[in-house]
DRENRO-479961 format. One record per residue (C-alpha): x, y, z; residue in three letters. Coordinates in steps of 0.05 Angstrom, whole numbers, always signed. Example, Ala and Ser with C-alpha at 12.3 -4.5 7.8 and 13.67 -1.06 7.14 Angstrom:
KOLVEX    east   north      up  type
KOLVEX    +246     -90    +156   ALA
KOLVEX    +273     -21    +143   SER
END
This chain:
KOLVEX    east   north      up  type
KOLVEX   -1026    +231   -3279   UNK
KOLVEX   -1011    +303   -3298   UNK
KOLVEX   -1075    +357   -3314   UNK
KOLVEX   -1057    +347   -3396   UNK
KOLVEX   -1074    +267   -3381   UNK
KOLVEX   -1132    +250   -3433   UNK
KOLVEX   -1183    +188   -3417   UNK
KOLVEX   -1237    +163   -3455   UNK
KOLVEX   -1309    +156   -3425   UNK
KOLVEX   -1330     +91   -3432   UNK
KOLVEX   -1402    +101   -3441   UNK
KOLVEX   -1390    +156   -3488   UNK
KOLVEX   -1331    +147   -3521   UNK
KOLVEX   -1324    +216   -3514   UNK
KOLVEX   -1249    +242   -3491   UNK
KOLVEX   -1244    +288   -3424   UNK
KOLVEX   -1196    +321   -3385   UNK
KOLVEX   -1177    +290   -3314   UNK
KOLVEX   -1188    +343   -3257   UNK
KOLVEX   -1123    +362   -3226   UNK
KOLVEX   -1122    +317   -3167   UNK
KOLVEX   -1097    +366   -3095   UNK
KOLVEX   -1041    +339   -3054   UNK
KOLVEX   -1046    +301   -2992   UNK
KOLVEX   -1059    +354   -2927   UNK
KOLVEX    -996    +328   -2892   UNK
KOLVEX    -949    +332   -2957   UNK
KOLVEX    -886    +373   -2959   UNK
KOLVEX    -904    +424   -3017   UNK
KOLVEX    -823    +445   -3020   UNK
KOLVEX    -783    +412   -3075   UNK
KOLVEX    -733    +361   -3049   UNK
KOLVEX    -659    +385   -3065   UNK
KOLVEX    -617    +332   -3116   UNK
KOLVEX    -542    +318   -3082   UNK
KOLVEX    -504    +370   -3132   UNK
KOLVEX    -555    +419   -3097   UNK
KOLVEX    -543    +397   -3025   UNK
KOLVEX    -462    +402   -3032   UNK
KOLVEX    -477    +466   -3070   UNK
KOLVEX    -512    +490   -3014   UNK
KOLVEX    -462    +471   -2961   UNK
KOLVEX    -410    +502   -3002   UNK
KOLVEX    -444    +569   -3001   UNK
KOLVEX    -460    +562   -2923   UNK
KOLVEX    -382    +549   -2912   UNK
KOLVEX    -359    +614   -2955   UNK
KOLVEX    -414    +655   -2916   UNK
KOLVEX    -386    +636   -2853   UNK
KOLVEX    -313    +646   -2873   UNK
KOLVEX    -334    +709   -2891   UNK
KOLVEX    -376    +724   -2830   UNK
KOLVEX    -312    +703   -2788   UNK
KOLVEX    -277    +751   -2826   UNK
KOLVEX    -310    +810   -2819   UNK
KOLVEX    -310    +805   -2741   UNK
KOLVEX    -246    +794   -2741   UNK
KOLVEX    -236    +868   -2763   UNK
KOLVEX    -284    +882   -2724   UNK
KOLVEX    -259    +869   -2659   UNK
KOLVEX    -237    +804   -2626   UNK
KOLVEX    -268    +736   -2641   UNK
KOLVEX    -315    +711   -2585   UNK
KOLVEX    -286    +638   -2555   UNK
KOLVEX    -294    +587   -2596   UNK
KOLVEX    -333    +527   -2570   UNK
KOLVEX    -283    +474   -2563   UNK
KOLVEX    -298    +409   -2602   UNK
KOLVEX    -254    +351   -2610   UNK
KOLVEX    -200    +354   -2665   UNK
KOLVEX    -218    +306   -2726   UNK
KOLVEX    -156    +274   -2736   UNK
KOLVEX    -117    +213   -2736   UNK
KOLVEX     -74    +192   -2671   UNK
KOLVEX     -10    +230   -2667   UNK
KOLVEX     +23    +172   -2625   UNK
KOLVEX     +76    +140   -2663   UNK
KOLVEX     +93     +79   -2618   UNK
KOLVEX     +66     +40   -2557   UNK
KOLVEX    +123     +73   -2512   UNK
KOLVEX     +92    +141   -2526   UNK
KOLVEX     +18    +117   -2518   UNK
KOLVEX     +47     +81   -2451   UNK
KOLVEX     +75    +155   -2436   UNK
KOLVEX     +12    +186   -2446   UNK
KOLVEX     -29    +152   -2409   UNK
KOLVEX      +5    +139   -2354   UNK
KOLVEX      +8    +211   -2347   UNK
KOLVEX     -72    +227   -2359   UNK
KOLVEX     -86    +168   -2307   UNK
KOLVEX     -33    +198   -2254   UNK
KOLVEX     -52    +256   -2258   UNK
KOLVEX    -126    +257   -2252   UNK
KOLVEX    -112    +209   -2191   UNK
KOLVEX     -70    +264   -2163   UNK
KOLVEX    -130    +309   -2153   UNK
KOLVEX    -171    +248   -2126   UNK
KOLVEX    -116    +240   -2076   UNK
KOLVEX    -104    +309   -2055   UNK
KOLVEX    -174    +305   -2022   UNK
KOLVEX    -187    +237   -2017   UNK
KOLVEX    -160    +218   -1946   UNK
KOLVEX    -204    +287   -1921   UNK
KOLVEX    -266    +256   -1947   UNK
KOLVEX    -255    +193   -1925   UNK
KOLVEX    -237    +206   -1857   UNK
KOLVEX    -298    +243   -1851   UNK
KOLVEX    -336    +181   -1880   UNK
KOLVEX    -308    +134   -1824   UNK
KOLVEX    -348    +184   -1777   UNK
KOLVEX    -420    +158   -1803   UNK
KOLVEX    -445    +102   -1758   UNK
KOLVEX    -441     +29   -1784   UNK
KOLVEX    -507      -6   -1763   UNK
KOLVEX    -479     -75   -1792   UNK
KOLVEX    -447    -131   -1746   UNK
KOLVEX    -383    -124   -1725   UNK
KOLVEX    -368    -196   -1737   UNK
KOLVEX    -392    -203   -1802   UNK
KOLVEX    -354    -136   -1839   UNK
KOLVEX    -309    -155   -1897   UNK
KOLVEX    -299     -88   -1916   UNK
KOLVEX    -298     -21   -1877   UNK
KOLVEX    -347     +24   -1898   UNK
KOLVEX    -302     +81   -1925   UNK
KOLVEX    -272     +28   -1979   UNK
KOLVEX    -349      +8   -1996   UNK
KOLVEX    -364     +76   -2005   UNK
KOLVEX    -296     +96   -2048   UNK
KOLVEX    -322     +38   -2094   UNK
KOLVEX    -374     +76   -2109   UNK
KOLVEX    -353    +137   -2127   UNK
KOLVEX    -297    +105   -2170   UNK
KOLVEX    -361     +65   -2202   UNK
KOLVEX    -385    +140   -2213   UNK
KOLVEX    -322    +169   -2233   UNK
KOLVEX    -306    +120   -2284   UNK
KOLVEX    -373    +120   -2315   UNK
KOLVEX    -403     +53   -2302   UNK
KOLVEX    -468     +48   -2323   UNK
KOLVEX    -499      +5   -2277   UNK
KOLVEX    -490     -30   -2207   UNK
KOLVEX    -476     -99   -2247   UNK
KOLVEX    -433     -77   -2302   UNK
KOLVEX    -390     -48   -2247   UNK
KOLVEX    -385    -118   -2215   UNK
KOLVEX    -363    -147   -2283   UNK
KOLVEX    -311     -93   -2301   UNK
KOLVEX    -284     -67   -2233   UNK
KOLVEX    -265    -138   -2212   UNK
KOLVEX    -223    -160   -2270   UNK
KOLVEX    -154    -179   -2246   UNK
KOLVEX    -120    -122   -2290   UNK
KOLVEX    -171     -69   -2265   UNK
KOLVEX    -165     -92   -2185   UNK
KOLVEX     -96     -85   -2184   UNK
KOLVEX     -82     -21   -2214   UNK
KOLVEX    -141      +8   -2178   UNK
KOLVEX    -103     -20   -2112   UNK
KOLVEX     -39     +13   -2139   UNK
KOLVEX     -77     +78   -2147   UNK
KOLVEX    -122     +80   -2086   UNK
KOLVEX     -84     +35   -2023   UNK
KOLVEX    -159     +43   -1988   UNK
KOLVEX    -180     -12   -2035   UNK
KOLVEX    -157     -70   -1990   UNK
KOLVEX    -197    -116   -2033   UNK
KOLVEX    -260    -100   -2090   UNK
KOLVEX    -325    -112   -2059   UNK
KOLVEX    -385    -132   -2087   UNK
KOLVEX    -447     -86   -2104   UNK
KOLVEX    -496    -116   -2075   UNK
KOLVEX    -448    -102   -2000   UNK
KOLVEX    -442     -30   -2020   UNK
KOLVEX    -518     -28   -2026   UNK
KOLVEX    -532     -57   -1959   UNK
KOLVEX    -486     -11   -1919   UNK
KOLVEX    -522     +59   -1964   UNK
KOLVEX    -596     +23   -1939   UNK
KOLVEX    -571     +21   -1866   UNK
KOLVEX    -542     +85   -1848   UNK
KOLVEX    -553    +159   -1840   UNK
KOLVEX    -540    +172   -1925   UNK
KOLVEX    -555    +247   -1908   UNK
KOLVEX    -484    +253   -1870   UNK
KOLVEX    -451    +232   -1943   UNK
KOLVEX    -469    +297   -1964   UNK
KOLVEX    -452    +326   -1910   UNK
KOLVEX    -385    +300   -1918   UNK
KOLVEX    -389    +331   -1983   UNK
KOLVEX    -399    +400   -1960   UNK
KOLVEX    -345    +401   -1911   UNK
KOLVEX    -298    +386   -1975   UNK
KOLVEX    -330    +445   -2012   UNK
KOLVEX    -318    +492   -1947   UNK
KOLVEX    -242    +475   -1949   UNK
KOLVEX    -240    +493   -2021   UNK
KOLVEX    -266    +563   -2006   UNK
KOLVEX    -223    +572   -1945   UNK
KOLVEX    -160    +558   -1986   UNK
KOLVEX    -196    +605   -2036   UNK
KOLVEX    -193    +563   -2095   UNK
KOLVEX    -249    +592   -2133   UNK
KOLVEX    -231    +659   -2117   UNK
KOLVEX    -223    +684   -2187   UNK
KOLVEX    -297    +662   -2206   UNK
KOLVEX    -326    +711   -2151   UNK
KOLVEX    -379    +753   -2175   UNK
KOLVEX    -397    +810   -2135   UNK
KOLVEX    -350    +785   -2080   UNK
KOLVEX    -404    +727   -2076   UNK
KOLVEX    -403    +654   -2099   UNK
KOLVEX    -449    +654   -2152   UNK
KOLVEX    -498    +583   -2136   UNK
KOLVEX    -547    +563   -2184   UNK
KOLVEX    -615    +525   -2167   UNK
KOLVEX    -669    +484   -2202   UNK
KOLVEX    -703    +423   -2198   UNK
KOLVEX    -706    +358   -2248   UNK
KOLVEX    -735    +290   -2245   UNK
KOLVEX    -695    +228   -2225   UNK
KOLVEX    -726    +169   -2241   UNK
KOLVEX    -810    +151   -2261   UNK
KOLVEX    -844     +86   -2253   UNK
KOLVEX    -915     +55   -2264   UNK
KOLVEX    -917     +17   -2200   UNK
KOLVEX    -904     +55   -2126   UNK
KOLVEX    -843     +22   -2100   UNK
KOLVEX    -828     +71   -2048   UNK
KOLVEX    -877    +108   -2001   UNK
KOLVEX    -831    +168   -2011   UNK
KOLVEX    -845    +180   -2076   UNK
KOLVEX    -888    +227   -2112   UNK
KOLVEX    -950    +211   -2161   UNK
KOLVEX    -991    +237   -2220   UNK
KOLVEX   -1039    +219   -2262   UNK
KOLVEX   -1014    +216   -2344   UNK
KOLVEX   -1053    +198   -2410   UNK
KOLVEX   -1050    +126   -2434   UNK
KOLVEX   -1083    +103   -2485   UNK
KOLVEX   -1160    +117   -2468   UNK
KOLVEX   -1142    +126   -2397   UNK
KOLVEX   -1109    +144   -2346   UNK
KOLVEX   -1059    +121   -2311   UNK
KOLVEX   -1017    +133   -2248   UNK
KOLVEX    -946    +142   -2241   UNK
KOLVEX    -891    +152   -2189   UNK
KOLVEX    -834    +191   -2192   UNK
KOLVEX    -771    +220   -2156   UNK
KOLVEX    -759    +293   -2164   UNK
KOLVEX    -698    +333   -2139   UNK
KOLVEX    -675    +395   -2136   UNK
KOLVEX    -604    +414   -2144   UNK
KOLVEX    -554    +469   -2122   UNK
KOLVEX    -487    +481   -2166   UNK
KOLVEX    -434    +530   -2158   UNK
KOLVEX    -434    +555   -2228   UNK
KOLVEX    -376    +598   -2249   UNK
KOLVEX    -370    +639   -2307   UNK
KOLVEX    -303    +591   -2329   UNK
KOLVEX    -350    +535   -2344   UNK
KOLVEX    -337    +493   -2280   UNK
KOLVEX    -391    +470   -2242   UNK
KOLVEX    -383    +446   -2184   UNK
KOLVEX    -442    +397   -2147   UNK
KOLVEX    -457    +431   -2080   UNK
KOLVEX    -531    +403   -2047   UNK
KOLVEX    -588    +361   -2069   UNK
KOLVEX    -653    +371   -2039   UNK
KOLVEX    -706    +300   -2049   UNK
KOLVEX    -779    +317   -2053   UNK
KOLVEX    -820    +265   -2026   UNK
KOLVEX    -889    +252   -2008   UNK
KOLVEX    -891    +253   -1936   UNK
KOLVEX    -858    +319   -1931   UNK
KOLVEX    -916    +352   -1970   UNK
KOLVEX    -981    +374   -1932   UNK
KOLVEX   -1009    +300   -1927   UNK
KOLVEX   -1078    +326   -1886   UNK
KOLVEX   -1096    +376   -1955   UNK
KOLVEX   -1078    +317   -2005   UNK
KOLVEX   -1028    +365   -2027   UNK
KOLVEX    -965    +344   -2049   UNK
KOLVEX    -891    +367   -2041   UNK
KOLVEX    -876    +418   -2092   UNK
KOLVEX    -808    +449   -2114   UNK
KOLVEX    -816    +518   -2071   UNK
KOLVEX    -830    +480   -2009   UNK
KOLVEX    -762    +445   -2019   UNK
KOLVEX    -729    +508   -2040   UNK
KOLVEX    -747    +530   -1963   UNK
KOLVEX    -708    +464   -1938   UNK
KOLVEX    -645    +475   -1977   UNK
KOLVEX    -639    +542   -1967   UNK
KOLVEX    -648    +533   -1893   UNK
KOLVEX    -591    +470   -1901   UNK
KOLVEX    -552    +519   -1940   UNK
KOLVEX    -550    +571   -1889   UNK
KOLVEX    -535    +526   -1835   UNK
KOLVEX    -463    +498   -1881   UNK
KOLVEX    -447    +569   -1906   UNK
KOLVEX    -476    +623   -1854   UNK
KOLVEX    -420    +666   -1868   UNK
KOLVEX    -404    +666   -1945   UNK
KOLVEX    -422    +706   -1988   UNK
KOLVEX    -480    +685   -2030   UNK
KOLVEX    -501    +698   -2110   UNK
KOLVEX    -566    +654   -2116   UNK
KOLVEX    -588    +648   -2195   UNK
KOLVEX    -658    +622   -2198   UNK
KOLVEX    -702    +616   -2260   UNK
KOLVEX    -776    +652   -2266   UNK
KOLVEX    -810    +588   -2229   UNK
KOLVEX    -778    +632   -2167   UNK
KOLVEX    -796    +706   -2181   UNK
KOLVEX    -848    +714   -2124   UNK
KOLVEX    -849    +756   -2059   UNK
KOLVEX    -847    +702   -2017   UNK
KOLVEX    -779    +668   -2045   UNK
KOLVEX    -751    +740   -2055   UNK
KOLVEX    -763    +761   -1978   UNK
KOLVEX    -730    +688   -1961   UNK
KOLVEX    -663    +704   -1998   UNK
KOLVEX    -666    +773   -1958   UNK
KOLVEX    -674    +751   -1895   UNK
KOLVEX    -620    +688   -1907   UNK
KOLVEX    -569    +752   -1936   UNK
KOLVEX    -557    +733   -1999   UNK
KOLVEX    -561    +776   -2068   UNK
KOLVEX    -594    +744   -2133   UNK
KOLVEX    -606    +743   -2204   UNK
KOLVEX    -677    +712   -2215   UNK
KOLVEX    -703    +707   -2286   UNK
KOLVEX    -765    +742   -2296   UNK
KOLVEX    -815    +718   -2350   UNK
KOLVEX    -867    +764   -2391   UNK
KOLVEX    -919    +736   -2366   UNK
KOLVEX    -897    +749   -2285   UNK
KOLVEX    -908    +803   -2244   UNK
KOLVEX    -953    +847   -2286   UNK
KOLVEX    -951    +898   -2243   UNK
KOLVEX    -869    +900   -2235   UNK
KOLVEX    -881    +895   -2310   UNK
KOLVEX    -924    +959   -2317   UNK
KOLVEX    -871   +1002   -2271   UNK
KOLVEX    -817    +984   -2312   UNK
KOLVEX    -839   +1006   -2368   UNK
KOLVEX    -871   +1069   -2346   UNK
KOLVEX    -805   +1090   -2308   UNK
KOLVEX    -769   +1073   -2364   UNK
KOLVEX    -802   +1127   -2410   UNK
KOLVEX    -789   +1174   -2355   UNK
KOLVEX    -710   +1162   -2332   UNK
KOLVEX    -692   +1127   -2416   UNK
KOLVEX    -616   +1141   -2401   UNK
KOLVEX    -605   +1084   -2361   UNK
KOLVEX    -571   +1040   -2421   UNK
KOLVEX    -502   +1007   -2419   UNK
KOLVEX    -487    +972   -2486   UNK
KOLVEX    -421    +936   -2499   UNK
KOLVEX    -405    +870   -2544   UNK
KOLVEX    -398    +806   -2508   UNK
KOLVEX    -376    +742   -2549   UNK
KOLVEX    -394    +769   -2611   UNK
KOLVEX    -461    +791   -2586   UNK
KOLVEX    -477    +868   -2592   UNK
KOLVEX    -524    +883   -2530   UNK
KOLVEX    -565    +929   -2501   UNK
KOLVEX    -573    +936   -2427   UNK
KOLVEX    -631    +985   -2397   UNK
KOLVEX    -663    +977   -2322   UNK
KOLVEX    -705   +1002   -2273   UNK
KOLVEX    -681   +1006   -2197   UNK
KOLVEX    -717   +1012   -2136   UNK
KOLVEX    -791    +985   -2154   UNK
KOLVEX    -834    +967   -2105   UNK
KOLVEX    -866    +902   -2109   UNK
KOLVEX    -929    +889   -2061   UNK
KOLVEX    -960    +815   -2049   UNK
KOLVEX    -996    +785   -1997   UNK
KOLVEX   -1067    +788   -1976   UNK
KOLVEX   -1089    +868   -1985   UNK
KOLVEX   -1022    +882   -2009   UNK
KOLVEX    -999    +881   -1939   UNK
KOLVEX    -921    +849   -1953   UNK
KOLVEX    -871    +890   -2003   UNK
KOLVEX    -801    +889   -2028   UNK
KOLVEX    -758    +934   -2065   UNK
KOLVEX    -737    +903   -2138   UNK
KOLVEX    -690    +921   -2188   UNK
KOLVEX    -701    +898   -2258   UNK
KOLVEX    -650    +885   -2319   UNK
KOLVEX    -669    +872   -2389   UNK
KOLVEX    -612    +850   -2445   UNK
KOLVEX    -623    +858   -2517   UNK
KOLVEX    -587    +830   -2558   UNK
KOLVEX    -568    +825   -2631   UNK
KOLVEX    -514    +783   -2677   UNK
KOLVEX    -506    +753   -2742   UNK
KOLVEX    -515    +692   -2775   UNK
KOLVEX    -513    +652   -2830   UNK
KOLVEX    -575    +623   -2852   UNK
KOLVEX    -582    +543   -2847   UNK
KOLVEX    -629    +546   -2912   UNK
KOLVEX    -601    +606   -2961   UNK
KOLVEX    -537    +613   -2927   UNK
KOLVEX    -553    +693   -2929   UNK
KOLVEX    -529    +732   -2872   UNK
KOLVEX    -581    +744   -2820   UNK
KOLVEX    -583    +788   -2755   UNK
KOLVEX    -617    +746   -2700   UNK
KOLVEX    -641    +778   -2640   UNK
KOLVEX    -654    +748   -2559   UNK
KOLVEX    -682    +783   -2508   UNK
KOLVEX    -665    +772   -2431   UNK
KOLVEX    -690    +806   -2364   UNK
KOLVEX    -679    +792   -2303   UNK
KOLVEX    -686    +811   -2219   UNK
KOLVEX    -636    +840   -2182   UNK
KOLVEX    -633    +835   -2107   UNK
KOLVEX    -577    +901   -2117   UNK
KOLVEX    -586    +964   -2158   UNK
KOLVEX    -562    +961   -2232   UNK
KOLVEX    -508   +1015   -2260   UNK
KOLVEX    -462   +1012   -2319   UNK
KOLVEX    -414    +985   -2273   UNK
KOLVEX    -439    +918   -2240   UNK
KOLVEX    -490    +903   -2305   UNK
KOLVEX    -454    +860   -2340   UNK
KOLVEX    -412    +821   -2280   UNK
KOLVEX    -479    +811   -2255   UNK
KOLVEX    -517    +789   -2323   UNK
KOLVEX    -461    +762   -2371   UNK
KOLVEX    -419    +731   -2315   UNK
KOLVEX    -475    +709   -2264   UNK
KOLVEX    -547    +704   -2294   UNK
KOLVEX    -525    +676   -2361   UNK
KOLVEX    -483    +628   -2328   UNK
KOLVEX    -545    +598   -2289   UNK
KOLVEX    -560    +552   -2347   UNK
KOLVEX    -492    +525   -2366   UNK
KOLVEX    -494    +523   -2279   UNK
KOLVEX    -542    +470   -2272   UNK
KOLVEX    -580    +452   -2333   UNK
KOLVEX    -520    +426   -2376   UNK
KOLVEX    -501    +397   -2309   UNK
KOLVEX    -563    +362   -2314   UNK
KOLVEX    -552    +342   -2384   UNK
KOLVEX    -482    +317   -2367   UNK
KOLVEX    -512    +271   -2302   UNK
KOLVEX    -574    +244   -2349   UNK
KOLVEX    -538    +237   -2416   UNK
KOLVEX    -446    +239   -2409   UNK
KOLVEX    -444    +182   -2363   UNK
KOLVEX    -462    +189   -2287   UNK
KOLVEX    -533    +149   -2297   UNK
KOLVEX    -572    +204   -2257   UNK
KOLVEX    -643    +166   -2283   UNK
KOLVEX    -614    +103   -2261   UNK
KOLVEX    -646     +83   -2185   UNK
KOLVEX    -583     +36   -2163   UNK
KOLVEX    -625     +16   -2111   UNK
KOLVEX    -699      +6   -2091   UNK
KOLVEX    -697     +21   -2028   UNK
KOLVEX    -700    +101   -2021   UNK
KOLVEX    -647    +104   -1966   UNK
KOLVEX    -593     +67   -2014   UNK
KOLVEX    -614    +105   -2072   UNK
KOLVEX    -602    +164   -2044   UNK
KOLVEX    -537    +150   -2024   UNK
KOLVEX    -515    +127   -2099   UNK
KOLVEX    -543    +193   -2112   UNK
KOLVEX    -490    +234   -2063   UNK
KOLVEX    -444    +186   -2088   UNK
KOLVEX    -454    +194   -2164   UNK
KOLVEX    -453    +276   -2146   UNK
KOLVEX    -384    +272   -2106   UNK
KOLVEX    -358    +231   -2167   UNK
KOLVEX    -382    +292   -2210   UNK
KOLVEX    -354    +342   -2169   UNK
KOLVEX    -276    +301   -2170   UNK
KOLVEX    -278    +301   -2247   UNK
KOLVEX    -295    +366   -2259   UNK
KOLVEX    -245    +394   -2210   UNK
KOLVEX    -191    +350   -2251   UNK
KOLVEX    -225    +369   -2318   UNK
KOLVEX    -207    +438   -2299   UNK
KOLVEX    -127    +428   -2261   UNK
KOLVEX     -81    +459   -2305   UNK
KOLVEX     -41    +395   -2309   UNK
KOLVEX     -98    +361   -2352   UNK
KOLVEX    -130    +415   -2396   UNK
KOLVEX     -94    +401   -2458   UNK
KOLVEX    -107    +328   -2466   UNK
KOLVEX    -176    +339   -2434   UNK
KOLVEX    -187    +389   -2496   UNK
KOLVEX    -152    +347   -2541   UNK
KOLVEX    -201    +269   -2522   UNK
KOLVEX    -273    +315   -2495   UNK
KOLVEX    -291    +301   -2424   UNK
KOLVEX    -314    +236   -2438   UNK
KOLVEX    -267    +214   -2480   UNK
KOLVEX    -218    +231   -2427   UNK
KOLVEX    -254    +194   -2377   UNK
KOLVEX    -265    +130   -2422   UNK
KOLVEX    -193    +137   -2429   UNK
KOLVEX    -169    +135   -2362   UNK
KOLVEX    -214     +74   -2353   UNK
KOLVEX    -187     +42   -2407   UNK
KOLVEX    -111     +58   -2379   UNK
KOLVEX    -128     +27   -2314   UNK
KOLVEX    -166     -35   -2342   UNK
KOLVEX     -97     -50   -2379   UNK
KOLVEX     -24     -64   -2372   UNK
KOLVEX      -7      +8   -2381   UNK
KOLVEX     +15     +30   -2314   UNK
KOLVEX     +89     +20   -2285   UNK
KOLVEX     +76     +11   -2209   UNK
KOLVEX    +149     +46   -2190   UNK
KOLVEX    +141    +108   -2228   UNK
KOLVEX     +67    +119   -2218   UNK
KOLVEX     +87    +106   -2139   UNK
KOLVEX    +130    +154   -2145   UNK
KOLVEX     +91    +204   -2182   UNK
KOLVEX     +41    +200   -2129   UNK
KOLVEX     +80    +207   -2071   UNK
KOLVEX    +107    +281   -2096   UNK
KOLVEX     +75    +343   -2070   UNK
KOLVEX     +16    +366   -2107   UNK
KOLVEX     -28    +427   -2110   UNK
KOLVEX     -88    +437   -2149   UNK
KOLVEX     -97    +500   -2195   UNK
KOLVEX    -143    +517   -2252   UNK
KOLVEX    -130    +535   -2319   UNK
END
């Protein structure tokens, strides 16, 4: 009823005004747009951005465009040319497989095999290649892999592309052999694959600094309410009234992330409960297991040349003097709130040495570079431990066009970061734009592709710890093969033309079919092959 609304008393007879009645707390006090309005609106967001794009085109050149699938109808005309196509998309990301495959598994038949001699169906190397194909080809669990991999269609063009597979075993074999043997030494295997790509210097051209810029940070795998596992770690969470305890599996990661957008899965660190200081009830913690890889990363790469990007969690003395004594330069994000008294220096050096600005445009971005070099940095009881820091801040501004008015709008970001080298107009933006920035696309889109695009990184596989964390180092060599094929110049323009996993569900779908000619693809495969990158 509206504040004009007239009533009649009913003891008086006597007419009165209604008081205005106020609006629920929780209501939305903005008027709701009509649909004229909302296409009107999108309209005048599409002209502002036209004209946006415009004016940096005269500007300057466009930054890269992120690259989305096209939104259009099949240009195959007939089945002969689908045939064609995928028959090449499937050979070819095969090729790659194959160019490394009989490396990796030779180095695979090296892991002991504790099961009876006289009982083994299949060798262990086949078991494990089933499972990274069950990776590779995004199956999303242990049983939907024996359901689809098995299919008559599937087996045999899987044993036309990869001779290994003598036969298709079942899961539940694979997940014996990961529970029985030294899983560790699959990751191992791993790394001696990554070492022969840097020898023959395929990533050369990614190089920043000379160094091979690796990213690090840690994520959680899996969380249950019961313990199933005496490896894994607890905590207590809200429920209801109470409380509750739960168990988890947290990881921590290490990616070579280049500044191309390939990112490659290097190590995997597990935190578990009985590595953590058991006698002080304290628990493992991220740090402590950034100690064991780095110590496991030293030992597989003494001699390279190492970028380490690290986010603020690991902008402390002690971590900083550990990357200096292990050799390696870094980019380490530092936070507002850490170090204060790094903090105060740079700012009162900076009012006394303010030339120390670079600024340059970088996709589109106009940005602002000032630093600080050679602070020192005590910690330690009394101060008695220092290092010598250099710090970076970015700031930088671009326009918009506003989601709501669809008004032009300058937006701003601010970035700073450590530096285990001094910072000059030369090395700033190699070191920020090419290496720091790169740390997220690195290893958390990496994450989001493992969790969310199809490798079922919160999926256990296995309750037993040992066999889970062999899935694990399988799903992450199945990463590393598709993303070295997502990348091979032979595949880039149907890879841009599906998306990554529409590529991949295609290929899956090619081999689950009668698509492939066995003659020609035989063929195709036996012909010299190199791998390059776009």
């Amino acid at each position: 009823m509206s504040e004009a609304s007239v009533l009649i008393h009913p003891s008086s007879q006597e007419p009165y005004r209604e008081a205005p009645v106020a609006p629920p707390a929780d209501s939305n006090p903005v008027r709701r747009l009509g649909r004229e309005e909302i296409h009107q609106a999108r309209a005048e967001r599409r002209r502002a951005q036209k004209a946006l794009r415009k004016k940096k085109a005269v500007q300057g050149p466009l930054p890269p465009s992120q690259v989305s699938i096209p939104n259009r109808v099949s240009a195959l005309v007939s089945v002969k040319q689908e045939q064609a196509e995928r028959e090449e998309a499937t050979v070819e990301q095969v090729r790659v497989f194959r160019a490394y495959l009989p490396i990796l598994l030779a180095r695979l038949a090296k892991i002991p095999d504790a099961r009876n001699p006289k009982k083994v169906k299949h060798k262990a190397t086949v078991l494990m290649l089933y499972g990274i194909l069950t990776f590779a080809l995004h199956r999303t669990s242990r049983r939907e892999a024996n359901r689809t991999l098995t299919r008559p269609s599937m087996m045999e063009n899987l044993k036309l592309l990869f001779p290994e597979l003598e036969t298709i075993p079942h899961h539940d074999t694979l997940s014996r052999l990961l529970a029985g043997i030294e899983v560790d030494q699959i990751e191992e295997a791993h790394l001696e694959l990554v070492q022969r790509f840097i020898r023959n210097k395929k990533f050369r051209r990614y190089l920043i600094a000379n160094c091979y810029p690796i990213a690090v940070d840690g994520s959680q795998k899996l969380v249950r309410d019961v313990q199933w596992s005496e490896e894994t770690l607890q905590r207590e969470v809200k429920k209801g009234d109470g409380t509750i305890l739960q168990h988890y599996v947290y990881v921590l990661e290490a990616n070579l992330a280049f500044h191309n957008g390939m990112t490659i899965p290097l190590m995997t660190e597990f935190l578990s409960h009985t590595a953590g200081d058991t006698e002080s009830n304290k628990q493992d913690c991220e740090q402590r297991a950034f100690r064991r890889l780095a110590e496991r990363l030293k030992r597989a790469f003494s001699h390279l040349p190492i970028l380490v990007l690290l986010d603020g969690l690991y902008a402390n003395g002690p971590i900083i003097e550990l990357c200096r004594k292990k050799g390696w330069d870094f980019m380490i994000v530092l936070q507002d709130g850490s170090l204060p008294s790094v903090w105060e220096d740079v700012k009162g050096i900076r009012k006394l040495e303010p030339g120390q600005v670079f600024e340059r445009t970088h996709n589109g971005r106009v940005q602002k570079f000032w630093w600080v070099n050679d602070i020192r940095y005590e910690y330690g009881p009394n101060g008695r431990h220092h290092q010598t820091l250099h710090v970076v801040v970015c700031e930088e501004t671009w326009e918009d066009v506003d989601r709501d008015s669809a008004e032009v709008i300058t937006k701003k970001s601010r970035h700073a970061w450590i530096s285990a080298r001094p910072l000059s107009s030369r090395n700033v933006h190699p070191r920020c734009n090419l290496g720091a920035r790169h740390r997220w696309s690195g290893i958390e889109s990496s994450f989001l592709v493992e969790k969310r695009q199809g490798y079922q990184y919160e999926h256990a596989f296995s309750y037993d710890f040992q066999a889970m964390k062999g899935y694990h180092y399988l799903m992450r060599l199945a990463h590393m093969f598709n993303a070295l094929a997502q990348h091979a110049s032979t595949l880039v323009k149907i890879v841009t033309k599906l998306g990554v996993r529409g590529f991949i569900q295609y290929v899956a779908e090619t081999i689950s079919g009668p698509w492939l000619d066995p003659r020609t693809v035989r063929q195709r495969l036996a012909a010299p092959f190199q791998l390059r990158f776009c």
